[in-house]
PQR file of N, CA, C, O and H, with PARSE charges and radii, in Angstrom:
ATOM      1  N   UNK A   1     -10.836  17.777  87.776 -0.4000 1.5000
ATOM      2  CA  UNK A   1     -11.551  17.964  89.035 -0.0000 2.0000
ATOM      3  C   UNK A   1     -11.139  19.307  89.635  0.5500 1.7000
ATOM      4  O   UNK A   1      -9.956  19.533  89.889 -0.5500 1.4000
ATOM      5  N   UNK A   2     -12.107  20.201  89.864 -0.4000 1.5000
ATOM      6  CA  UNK A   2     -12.020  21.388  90.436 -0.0000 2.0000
ATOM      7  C   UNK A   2     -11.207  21.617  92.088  0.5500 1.7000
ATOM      8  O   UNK A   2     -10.704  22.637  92.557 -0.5500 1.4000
ATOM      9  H   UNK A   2     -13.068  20.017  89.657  0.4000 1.0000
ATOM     10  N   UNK A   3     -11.327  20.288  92.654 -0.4000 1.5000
ATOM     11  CA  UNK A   3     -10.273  20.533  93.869 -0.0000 2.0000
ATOM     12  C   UNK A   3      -9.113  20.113  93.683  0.5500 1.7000
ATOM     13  O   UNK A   3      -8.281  20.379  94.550 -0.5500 1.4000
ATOM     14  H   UNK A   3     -11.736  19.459  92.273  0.4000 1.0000
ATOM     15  N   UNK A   4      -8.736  19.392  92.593 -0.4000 1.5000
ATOM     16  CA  UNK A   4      -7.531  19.023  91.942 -0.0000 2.0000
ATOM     17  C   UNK A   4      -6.734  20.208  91.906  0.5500 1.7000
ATOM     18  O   UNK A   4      -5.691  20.405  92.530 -0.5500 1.4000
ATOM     19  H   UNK A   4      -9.412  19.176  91.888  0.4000 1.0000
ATOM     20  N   UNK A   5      -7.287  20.935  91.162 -0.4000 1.5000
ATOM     21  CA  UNK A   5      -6.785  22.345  90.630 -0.0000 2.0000
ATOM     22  C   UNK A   5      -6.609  23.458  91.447  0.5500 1.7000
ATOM     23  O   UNK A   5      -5.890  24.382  91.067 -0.5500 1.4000
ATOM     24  H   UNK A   5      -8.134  20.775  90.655  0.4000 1.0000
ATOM     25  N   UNK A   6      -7.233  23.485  92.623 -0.4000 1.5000
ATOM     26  CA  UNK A   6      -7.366  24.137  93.429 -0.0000 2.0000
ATOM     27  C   UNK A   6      -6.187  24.079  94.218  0.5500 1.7000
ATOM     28  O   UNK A   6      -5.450  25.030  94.476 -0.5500 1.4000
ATOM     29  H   UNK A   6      -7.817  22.735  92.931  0.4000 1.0000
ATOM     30  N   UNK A   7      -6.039  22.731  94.635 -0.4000 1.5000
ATOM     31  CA  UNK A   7      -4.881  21.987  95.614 -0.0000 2.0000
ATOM     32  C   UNK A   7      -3.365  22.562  94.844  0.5500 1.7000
ATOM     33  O   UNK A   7      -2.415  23.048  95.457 -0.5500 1.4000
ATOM     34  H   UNK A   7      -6.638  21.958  94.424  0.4000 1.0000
ATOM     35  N   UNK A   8      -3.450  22.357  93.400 -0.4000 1.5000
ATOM     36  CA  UNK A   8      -2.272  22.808  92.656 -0.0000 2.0000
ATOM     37  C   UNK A   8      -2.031  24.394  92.288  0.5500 1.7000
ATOM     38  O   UNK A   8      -0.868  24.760  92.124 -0.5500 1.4000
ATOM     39  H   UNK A   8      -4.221  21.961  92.901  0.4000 1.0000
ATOM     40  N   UNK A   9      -2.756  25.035  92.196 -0.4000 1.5000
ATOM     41  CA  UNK A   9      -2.452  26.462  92.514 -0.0000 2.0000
ATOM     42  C   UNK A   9      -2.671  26.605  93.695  0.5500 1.7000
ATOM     43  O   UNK A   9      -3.765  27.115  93.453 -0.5500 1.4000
ATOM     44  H   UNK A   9      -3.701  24.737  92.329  0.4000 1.0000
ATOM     45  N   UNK A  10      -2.637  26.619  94.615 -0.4000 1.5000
ATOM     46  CA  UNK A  10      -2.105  26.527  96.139 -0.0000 2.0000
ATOM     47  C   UNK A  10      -0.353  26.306  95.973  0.5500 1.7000
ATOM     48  O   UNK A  10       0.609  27.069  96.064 -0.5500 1.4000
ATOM     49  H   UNK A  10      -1.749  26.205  94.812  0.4000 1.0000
ATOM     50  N   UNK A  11      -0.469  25.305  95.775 -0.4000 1.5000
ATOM     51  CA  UNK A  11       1.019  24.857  95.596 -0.0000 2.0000
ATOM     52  C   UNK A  11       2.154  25.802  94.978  0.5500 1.7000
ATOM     53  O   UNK A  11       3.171  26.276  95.486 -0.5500 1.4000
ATOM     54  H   UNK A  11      -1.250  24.685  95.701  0.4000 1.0000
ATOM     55  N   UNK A  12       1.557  25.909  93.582 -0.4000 1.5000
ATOM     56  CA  UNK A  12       1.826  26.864  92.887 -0.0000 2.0000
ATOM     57  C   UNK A  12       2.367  28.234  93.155  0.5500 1.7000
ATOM     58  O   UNK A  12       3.043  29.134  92.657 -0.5500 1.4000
ATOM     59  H   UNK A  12       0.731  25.524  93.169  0.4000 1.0000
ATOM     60  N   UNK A  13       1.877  27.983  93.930 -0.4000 1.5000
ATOM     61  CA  UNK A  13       1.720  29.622  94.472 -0.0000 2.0000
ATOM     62  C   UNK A  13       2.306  29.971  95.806  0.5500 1.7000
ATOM     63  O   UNK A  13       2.221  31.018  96.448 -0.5500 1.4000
ATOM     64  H   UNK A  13       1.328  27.252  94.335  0.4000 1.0000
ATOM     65  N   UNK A  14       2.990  28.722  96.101 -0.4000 1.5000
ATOM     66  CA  UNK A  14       3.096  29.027  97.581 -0.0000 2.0000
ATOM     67  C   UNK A  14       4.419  29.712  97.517  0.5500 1.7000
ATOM     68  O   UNK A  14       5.119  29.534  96.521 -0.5500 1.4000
ATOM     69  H   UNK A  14       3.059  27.871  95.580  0.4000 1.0000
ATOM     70  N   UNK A  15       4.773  30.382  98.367 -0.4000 1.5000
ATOM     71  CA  UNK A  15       6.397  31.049  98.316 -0.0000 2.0000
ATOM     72  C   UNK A  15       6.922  30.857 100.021  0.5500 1.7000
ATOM     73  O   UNK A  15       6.356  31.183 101.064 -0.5500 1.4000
ATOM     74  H   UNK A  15       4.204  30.526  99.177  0.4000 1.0000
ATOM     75  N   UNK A  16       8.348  30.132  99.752 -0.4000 1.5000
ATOM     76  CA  UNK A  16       8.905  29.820 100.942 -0.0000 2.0000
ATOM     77  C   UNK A  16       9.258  31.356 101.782  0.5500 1.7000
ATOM     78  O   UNK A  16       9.646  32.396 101.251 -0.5500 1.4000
ATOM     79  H   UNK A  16       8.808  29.866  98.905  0.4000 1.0000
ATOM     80  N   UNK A  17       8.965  31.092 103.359 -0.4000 1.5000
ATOM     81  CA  UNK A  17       9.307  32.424 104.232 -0.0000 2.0000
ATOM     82  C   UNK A  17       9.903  32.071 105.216  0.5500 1.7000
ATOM     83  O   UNK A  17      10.199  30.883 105.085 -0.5500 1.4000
ATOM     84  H   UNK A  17       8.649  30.247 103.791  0.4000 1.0000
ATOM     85  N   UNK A  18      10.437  32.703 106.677 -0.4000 1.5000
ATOM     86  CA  UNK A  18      11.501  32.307 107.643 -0.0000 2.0000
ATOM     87  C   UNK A  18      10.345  31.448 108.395  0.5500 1.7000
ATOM     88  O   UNK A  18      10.794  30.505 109.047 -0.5500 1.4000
ATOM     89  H   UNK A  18      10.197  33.668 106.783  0.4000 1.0000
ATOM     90  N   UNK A  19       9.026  31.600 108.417 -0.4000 1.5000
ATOM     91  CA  UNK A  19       7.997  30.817 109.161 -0.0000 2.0000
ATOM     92  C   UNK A  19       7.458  29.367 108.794  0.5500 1.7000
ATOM     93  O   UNK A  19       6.872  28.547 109.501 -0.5500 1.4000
ATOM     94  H   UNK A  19       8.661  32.366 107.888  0.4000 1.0000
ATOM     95  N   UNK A  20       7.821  29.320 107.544 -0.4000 1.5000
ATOM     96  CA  UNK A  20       7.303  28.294 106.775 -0.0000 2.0000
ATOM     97  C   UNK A  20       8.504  28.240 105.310  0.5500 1.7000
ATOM     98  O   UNK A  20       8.409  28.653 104.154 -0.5500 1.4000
ATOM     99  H   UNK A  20       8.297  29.986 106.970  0.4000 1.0000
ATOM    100  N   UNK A  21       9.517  27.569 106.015 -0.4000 1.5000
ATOM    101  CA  UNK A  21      10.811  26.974 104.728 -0.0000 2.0000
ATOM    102  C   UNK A  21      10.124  26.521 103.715  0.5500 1.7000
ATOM    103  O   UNK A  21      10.201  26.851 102.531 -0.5500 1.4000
ATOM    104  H   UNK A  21       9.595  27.233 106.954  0.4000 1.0000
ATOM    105  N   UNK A  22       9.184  25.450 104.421 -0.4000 1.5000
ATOM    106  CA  UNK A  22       8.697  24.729 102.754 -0.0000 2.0000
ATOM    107  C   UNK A  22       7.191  24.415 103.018  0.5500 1.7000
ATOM    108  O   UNK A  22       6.652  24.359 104.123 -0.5500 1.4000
ATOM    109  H   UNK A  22       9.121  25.181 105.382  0.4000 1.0000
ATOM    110  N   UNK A  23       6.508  24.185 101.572 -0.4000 1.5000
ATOM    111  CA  UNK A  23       5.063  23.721 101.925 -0.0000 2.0000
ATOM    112  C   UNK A  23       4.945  22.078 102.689  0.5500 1.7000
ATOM    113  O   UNK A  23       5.694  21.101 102.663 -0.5500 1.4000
ATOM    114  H   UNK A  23       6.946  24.231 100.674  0.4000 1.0000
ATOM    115  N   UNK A  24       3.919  22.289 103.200 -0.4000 1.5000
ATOM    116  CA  UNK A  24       3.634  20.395 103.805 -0.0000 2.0000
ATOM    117  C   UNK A  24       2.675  20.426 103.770  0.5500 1.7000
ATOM    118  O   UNK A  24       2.170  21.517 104.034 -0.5500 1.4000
ATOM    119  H   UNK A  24       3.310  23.082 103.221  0.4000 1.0000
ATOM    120  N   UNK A  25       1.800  19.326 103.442 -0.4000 1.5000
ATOM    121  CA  UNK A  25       0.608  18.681 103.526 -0.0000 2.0000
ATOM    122  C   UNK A  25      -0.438  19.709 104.891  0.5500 1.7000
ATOM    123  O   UNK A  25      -1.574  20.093 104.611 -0.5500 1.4000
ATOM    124  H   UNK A  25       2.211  18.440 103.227  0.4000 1.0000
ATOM    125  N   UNK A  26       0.127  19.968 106.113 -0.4000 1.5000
ATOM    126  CA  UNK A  26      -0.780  20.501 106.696 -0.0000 2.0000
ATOM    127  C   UNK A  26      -0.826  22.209 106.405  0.5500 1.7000
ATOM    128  O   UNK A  26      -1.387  22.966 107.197 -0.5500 1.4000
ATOM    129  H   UNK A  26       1.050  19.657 106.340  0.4000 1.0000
ATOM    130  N   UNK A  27      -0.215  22.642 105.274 -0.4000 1.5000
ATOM    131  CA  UNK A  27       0.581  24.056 105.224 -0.0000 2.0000
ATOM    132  C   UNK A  27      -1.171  24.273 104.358  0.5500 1.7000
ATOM    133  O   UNK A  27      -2.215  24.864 104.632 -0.5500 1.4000
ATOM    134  H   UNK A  27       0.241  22.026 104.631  0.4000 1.0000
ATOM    135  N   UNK A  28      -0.573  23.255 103.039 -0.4000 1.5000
ATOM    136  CA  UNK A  28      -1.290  23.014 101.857 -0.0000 2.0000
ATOM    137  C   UNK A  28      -3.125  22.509 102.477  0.5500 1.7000
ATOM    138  O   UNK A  28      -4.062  22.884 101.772 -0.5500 1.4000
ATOM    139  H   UNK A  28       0.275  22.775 102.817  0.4000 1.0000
ATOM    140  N   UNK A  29      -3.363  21.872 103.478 -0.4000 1.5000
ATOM    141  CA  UNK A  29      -4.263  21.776 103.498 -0.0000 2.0000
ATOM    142  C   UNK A  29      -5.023  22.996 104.350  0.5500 1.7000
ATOM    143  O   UNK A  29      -6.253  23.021 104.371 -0.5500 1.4000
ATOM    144  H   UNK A  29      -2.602  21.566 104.051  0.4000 1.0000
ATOM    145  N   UNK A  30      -4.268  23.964 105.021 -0.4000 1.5000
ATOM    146  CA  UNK A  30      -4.788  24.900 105.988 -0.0000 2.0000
ATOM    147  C   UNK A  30      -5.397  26.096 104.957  0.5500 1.7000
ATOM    148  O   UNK A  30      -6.389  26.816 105.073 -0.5500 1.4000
ATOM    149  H   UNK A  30      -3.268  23.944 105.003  0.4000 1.0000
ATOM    150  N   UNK A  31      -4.282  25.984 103.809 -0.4000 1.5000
ATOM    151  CA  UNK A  31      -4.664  27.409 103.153 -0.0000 2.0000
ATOM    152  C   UNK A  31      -5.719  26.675 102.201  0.5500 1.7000
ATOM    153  O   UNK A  31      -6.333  27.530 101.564 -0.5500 1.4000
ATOM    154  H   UNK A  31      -3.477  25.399 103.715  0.4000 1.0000
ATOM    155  N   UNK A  32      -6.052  25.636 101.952 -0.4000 1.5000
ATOM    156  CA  UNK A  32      -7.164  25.133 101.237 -0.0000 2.0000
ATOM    157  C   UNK A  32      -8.551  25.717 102.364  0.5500 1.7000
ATOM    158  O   UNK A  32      -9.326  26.622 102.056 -0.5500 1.4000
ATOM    159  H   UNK A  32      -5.553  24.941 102.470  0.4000 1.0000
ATOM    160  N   UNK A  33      -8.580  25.105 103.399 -0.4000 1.5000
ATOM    161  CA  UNK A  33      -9.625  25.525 104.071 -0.0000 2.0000
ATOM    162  C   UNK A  33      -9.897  27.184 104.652  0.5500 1.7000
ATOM    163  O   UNK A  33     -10.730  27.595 105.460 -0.5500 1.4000
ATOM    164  H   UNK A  33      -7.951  24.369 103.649  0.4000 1.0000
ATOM    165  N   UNK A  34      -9.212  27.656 104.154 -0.4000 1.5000
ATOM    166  CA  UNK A  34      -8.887  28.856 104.495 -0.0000 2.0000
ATOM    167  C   UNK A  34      -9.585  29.765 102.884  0.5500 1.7000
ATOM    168  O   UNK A  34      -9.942  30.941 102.955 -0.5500 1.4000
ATOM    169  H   UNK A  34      -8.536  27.322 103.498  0.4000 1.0000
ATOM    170  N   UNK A  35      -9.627  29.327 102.163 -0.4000 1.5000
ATOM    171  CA  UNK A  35      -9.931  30.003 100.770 -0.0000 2.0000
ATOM    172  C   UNK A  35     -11.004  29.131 100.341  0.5500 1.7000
ATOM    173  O   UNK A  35     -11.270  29.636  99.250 -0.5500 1.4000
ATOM    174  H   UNK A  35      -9.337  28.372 102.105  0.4000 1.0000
ATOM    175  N   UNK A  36     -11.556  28.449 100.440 -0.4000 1.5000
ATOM    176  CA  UNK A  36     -12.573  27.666  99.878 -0.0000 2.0000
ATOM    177  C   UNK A  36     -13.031  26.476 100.818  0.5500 1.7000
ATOM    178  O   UNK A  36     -12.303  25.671 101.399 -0.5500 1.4000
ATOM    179  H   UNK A  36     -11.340  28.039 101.326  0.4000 1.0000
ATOM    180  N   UNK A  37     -14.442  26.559 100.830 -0.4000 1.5000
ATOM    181  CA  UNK A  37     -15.114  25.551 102.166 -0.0000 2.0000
ATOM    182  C   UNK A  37     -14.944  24.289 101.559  0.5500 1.7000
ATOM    183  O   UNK A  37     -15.143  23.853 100.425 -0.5500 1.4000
ATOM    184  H   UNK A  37     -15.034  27.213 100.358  0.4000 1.0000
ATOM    185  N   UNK A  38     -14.296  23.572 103.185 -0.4000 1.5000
ATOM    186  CA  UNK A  38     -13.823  21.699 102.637 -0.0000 2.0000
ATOM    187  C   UNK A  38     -15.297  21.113 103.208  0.5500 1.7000
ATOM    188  O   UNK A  38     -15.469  20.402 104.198 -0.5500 1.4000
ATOM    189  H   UNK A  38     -14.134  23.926 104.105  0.4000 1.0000
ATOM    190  N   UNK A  39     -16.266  21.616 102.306 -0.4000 1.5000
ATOM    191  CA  UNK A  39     -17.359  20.234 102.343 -0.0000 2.0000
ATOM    192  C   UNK A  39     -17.361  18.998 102.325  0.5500 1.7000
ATOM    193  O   UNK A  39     -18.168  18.207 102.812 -0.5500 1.4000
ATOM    194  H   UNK A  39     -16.126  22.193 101.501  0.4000 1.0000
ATOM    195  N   UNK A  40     -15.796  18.718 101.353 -0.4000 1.5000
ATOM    196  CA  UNK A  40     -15.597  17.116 100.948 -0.0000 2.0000
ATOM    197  C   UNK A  40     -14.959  16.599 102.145  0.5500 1.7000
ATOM    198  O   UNK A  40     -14.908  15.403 102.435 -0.5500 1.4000
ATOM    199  H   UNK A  40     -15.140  19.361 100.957  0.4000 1.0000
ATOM    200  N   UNK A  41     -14.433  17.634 102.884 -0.4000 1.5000
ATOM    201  CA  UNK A  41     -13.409  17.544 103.975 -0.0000 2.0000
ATOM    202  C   UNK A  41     -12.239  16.026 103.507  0.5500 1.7000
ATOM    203  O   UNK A  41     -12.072  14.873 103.907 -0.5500 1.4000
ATOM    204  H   UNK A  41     -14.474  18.605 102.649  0.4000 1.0000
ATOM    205  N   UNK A  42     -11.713  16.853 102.545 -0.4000 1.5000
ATOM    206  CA  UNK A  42     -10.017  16.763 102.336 -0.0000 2.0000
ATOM    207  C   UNK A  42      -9.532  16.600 102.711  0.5500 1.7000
ATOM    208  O   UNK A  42      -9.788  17.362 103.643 -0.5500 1.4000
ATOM    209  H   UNK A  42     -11.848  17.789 102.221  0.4000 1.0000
ATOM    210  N   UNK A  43      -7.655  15.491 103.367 -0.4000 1.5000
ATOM    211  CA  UNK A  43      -7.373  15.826 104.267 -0.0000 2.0000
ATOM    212  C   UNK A  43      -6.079  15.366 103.373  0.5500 1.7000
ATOM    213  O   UNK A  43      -6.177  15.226 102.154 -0.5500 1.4000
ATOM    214  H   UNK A  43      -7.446  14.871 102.610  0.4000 1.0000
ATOM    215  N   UNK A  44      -4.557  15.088 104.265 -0.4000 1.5000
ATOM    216  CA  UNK A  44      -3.694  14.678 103.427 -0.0000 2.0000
ATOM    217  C   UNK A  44      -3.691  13.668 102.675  0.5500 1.7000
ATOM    218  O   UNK A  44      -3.264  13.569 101.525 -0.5500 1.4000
ATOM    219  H   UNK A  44      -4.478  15.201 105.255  0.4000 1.0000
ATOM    220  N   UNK A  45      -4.468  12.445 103.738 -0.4000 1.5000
ATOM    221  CA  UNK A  45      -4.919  11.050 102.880 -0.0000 2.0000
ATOM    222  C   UNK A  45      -5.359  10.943 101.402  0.5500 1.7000
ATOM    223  O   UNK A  45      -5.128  10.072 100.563 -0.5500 1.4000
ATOM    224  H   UNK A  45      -4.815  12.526 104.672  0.4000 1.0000
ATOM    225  N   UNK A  46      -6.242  12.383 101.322 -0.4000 1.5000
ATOM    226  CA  UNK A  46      -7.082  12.104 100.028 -0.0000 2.0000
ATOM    227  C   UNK A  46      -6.199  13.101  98.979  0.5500 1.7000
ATOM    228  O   UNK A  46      -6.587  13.113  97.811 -0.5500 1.4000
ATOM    229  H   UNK A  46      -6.430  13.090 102.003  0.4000 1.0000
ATOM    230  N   UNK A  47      -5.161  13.843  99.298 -0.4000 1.5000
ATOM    231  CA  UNK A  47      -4.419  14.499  98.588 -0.0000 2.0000
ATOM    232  C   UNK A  47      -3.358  13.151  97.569  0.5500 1.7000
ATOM    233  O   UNK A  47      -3.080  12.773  96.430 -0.5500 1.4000
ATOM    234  H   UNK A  47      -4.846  13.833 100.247  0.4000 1.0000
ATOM    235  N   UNK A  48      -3.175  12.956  98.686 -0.4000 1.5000
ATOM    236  CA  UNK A  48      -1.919  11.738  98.583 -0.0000 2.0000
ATOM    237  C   UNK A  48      -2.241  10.261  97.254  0.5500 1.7000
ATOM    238  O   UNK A  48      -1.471   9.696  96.477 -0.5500 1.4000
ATOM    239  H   UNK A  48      -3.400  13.263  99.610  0.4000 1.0000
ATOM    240  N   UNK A  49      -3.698  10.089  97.529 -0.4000 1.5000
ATOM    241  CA  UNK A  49      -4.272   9.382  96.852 -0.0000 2.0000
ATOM    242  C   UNK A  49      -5.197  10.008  95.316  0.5500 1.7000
ATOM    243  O   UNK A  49      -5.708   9.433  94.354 -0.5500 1.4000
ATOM    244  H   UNK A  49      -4.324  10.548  98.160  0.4000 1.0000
ATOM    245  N   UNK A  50      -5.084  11.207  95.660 -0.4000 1.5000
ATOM    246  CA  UNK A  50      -5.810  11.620  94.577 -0.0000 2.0000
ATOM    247  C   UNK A  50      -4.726  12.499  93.467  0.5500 1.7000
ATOM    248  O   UNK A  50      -5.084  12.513  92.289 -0.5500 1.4000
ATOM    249  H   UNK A  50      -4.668  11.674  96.441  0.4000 1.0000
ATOM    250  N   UNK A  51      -3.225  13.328  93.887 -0.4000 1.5000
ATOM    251  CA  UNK A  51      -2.767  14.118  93.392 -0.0000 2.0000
ATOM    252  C   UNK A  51      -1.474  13.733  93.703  0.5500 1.7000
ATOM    253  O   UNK A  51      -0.916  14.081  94.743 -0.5500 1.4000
ATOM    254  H   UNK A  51      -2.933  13.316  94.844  0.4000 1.0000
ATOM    255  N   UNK A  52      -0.778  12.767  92.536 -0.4000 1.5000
ATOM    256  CA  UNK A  52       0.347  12.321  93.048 -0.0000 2.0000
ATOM    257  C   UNK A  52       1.783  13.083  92.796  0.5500 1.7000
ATOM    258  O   UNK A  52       2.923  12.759  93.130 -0.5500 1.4000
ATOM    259  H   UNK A  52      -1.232  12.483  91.691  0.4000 1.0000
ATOM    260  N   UNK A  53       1.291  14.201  92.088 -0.4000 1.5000
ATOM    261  CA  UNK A  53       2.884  15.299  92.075 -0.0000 2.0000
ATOM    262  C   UNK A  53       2.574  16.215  93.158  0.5500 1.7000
ATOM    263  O   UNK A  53       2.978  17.378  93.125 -0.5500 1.4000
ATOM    264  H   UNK A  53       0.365  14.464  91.817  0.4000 1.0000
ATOM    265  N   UNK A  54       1.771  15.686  94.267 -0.4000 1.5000
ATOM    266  CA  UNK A  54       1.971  16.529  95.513 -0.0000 2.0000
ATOM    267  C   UNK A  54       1.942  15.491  97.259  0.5500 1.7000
ATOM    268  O   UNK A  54       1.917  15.862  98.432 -0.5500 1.4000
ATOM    269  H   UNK A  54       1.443  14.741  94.294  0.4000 1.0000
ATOM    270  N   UNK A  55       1.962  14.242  96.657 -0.4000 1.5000
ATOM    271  CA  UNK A  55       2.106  13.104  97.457 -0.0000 2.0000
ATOM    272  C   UNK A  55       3.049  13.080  98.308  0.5500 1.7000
ATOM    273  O   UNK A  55       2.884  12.524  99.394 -0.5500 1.4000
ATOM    274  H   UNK A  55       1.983  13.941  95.703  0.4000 1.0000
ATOM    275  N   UNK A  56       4.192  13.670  97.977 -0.4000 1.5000
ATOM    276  CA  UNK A  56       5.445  13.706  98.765 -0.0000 2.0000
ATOM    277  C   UNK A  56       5.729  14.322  99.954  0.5500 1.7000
ATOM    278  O   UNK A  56       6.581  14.119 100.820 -0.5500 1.4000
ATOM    279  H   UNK A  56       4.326  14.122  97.095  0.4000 1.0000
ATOM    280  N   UNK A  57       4.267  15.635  99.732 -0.4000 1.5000
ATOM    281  CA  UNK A  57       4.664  16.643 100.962 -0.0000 2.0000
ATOM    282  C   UNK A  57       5.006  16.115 101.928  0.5500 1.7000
ATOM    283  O   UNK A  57       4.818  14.900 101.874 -0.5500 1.4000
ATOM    284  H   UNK A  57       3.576  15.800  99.029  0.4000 1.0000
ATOM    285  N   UNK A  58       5.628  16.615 103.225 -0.4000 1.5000
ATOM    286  CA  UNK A  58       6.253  15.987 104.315 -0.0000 2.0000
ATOM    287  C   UNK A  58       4.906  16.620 105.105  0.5500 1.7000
ATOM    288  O   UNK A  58       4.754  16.435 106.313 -0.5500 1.4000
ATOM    289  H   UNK A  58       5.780  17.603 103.268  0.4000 1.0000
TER
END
């Protein structure tokens, strides 16, 4: 699934800074909507349930 993949290079890619220590679910979902339109409108719920090596985010 193409937002699967999307969600995980996000992740991927993210690099910790003094503004943002670590990624979280609203970090991960901002820069999703930020780079590609959430038509499906995504939110952590459907991360959580759909992509479970990223379920944990806080």
């Amino acid at each position: 699934m193409e937002i699967v993949q999307r969600l995980k290079d996000i992740a991927g890619d993210f690099e910790p800074s003094a503004e943002e220590p670590e990624l979280t679910m609203f970090g991960l979902i901002s820069r999703y909507n930020k780079k590609y339109k959430n038509t499906e409108l995504i939110g952590g719920e459907w991360v959580r349930e759909n992509i479970p090596e990223l379920a944990d985010l806080p």
